[in-house]
N, C-alpha and C positions, 0 to 999 in steps of 0.2 A: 549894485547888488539887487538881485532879481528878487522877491519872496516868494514862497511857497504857499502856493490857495491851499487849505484845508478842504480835505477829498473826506465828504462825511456820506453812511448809509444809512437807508430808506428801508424801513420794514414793515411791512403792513403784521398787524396783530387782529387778535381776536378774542373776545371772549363772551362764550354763549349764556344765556341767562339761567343757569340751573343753580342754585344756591353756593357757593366756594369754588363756581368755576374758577380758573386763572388765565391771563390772559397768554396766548402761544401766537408764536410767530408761523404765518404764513405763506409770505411773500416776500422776496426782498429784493432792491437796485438800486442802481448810484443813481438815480433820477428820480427825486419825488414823484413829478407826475404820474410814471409809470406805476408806481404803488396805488397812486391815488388813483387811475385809470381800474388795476387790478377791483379795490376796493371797489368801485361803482362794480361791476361785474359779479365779484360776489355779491355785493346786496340784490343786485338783480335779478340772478340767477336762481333765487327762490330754495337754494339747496341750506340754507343756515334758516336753523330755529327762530321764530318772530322774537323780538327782544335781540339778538346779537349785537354786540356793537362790536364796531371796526374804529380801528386808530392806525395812521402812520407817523412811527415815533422815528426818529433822527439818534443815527451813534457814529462811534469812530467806524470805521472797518474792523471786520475781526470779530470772529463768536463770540469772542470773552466779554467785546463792548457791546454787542446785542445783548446777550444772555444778562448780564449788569444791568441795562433798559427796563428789560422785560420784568428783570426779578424788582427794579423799585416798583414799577406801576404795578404787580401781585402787592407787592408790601402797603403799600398805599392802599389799594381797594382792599384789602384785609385790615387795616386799619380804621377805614370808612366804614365798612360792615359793624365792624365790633362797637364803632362810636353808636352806630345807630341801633343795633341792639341793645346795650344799656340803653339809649335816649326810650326804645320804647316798655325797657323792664322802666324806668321809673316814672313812664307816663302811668304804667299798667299797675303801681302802686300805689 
């Protein structure tokens, strides 16, 4: 009995530094590299705001499992924002 490799996708994201950006998908292929090639490309390309950052996150195939990726890591950095705005209201009192 043969198994079956797990066929996972590659999406390069983004999210620009403007206060509640989110991060949105820009790129995507069955081959990490390719993503990671893309990503060199756009940073070099000069066309994204200073401060962007680029991530290539891993999911099943299928929108639903990108779009699932995408919305934890918004959740998390919306999370991290709000920890660190309390951290500086009770520095700042």
């Amino acid at each position: 009995m043969t198994k079956k490799s797990k066929q996972y996708y590659y999406t390069l994201i983004v999210r620009t530094p403007e206060e509640g950006a989110k991060w949105t998908p820009q790129f995507g292929d069955y081959h990490r590299e390719v993503c990671v090639d893309q990503m060199v490309d756009c940073k070099d390309n000069g066309e994204w705001p200073k401060g962007t950052q680029f991530k290539v996150i891993r999911s099943a195939p299928g929108q639903v499992s990108i779009d699932r990726e995408i919305r934890i890591m918004n959740e998390a950095a919306d999370f991290l924002a709000a920890v660190e705005k309390r951290a500086k209201d009770i520095l700042a009192s």
